[in-house]
C-alpha positions as CSV (number, residue, x, y, z in Angstrom):
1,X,46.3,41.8,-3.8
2,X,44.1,40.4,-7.0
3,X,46.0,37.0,-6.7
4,X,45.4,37.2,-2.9
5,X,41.6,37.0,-3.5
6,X,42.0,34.6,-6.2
7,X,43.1,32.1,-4.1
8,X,41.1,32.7,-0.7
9,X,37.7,33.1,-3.7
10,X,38.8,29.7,-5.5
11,X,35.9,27.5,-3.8
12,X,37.2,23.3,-2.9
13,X,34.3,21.6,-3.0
14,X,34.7,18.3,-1.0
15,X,31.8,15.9,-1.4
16,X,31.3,12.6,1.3
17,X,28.8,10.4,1.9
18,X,26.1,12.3,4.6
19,X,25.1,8.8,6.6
20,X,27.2,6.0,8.8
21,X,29.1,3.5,6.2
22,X,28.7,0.3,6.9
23,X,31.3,-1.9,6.3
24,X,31.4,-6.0,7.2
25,X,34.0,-7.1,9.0
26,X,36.8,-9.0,7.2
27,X,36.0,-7.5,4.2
28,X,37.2,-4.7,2.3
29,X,35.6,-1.1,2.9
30,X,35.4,1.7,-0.3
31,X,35.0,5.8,1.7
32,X,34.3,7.3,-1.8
33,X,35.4,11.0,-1.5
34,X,35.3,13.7,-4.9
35,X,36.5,16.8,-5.0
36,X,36.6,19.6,-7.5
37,X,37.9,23.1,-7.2
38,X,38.0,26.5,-9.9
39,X,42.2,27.1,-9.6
40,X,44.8,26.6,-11.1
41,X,47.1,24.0,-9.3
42,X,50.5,23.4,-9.0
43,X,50.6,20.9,-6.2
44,X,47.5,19.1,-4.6
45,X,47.9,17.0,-1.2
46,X,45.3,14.6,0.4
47,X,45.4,13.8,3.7
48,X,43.5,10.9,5.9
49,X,43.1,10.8,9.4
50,X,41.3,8.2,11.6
51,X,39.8,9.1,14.8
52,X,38.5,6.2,17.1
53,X,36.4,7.8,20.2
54,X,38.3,9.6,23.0
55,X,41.8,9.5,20.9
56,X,43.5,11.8,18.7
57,X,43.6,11.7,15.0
58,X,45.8,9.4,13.6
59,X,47.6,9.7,9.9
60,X,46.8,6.5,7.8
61,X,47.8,7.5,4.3
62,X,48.3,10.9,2.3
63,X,49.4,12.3,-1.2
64,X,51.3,14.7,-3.2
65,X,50.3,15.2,-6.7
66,X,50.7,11.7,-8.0
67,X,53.0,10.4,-4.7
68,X,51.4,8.4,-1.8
69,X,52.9,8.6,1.3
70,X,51.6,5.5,3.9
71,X,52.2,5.6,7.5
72,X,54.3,2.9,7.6
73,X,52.4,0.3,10.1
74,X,48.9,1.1,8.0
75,X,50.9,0.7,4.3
76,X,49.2,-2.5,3.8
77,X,46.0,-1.9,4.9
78,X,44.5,1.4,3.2
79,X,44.7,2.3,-0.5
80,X,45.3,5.6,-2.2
81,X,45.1,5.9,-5.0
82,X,45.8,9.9,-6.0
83,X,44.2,12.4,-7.7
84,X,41.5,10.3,-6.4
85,X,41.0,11.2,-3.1
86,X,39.2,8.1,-2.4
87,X,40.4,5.6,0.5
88,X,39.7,1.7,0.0
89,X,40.1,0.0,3.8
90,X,41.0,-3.9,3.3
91,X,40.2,-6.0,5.4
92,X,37.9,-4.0,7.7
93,X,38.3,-5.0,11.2
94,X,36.4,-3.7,14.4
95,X,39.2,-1.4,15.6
96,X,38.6,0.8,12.0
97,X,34.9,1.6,13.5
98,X,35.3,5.4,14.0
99,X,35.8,8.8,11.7
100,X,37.8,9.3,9.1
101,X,39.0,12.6,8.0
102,X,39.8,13.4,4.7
103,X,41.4,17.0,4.1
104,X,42.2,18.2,0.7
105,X,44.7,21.0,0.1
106,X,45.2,23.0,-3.2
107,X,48.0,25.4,-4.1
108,X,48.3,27.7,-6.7
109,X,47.8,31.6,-6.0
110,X,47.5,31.1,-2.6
111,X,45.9,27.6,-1.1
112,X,43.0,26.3,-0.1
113,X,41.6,23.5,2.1
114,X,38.8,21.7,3.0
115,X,38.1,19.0,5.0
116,X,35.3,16.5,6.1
117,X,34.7,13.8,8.4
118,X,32.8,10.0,7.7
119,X,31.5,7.7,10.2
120,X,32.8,4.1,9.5
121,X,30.9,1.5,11.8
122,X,32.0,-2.2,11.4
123,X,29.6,-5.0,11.4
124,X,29.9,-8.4,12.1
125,X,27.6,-11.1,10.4
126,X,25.1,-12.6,12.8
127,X,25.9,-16.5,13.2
128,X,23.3,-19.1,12.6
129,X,21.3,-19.1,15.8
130,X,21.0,-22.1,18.0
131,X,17.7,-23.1,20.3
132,X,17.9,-24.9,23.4
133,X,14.5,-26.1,24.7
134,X,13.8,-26.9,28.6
135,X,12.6,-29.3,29.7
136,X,14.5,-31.3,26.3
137,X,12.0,-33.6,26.5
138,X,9.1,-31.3,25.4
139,X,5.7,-30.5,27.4
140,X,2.5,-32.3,27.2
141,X,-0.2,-30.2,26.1
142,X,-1.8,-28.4,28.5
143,X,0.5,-29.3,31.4
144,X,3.9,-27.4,32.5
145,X,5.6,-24.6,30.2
146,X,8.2,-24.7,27.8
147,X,11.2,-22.7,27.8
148,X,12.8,-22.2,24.5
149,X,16.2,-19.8,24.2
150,X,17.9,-18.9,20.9
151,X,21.6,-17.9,21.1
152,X,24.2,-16.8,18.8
153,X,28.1,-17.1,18.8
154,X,28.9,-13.8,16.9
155,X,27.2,-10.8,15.3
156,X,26.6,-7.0,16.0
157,X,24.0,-5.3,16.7
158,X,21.4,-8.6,16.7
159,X,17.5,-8.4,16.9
160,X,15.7,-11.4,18.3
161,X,12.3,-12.0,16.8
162,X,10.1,-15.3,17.2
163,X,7.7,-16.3,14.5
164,X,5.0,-18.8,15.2
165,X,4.0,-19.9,11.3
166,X,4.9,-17.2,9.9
167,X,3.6,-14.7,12.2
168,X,5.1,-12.6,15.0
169,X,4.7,-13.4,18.5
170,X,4.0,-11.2,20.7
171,X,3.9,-11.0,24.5
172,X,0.6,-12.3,26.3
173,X,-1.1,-15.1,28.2
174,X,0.8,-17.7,26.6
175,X,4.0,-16.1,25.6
176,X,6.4,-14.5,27.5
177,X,10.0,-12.7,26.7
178,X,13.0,-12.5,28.6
């Protein structure tokens, strides 16, 4: 009975980042992960799981003791490196935007788990932006209006902002946004 309580009592403490990770995509993504428990150990297994929206948790990568086990169409992409329970994502493409689980489990008199979840979102840089002005040939002061829009190829999650010397537009008489 004492060495059933001794394991169940034996606290895992798993520590994650609390906040969204952002990672850019194309490069090379670090989900740092510690963990410390107050057992003794004979065998310790980390397990990571990636869950896009809507699916079920896939394995990506896992270890026993010092031996990492990749799921064979992800061996190339994430890096384990055990007893560090920390998984390094290269290169970060849009489809990794999601969770990832990372569950640690201890044996020794008895076992015991813990698990917890990060939020991986993927950005892309934002392209230089381009303006096109209508008419092309410019306006005469005080005659007609000018139309300027600014585009860009690629990027997530892009804020248009126009700047008049310096300054902030904002929306009035002469300005208007679309």
């Amino acid at each position: 009975l004492f060495h059933f309580y001794a394991g169940i009592c034996s606290a895992l403490k798993l520590t994650v980042p609390s906040h969204t990770i952002h990672g850019i995509e194309g490069q090379p993504l670090h989900l740092s992960v510690d963990y410390n428990f107050n057992a003794t150990a004979s065998e310790i297994q980390i397990i990571w799981l990636f869950e896009r929206s809507q699916s079920n948790p896939k394995y990506v990568v896992g270890s026993v003791n010092q031996g990492v086990i990749p799921d064979l169409e992800y061996q190339d992409k994430f890096t384990l490196i055990p007893p560090n329970a920390s998984l390094r994502i290269n290169p970060l493409h849009l489809s990794d935007e999601g969770n990832y689980i990372v569950k640690v489990n201890v044996r020794g008199n008895g076992t015991i788990a813990a698990s917890q979840k990060i939020q991986v979102a993927v950005d892309v840089p934002v392209t230089k932006p381009t303006v096109h002005t209508e008419p092309s040939s410019g306006v005469v002061e005080y005659v007609g209006n000018i139309t300027l829009k600014c585009t860009v190829d690629r990027g997530t999650r892009v804020v248009y902002q126009w700047m008049k010397n310096g300054k902030r537009l904002h929306a009035g008489p002469n300005y208007t946004f679309s």
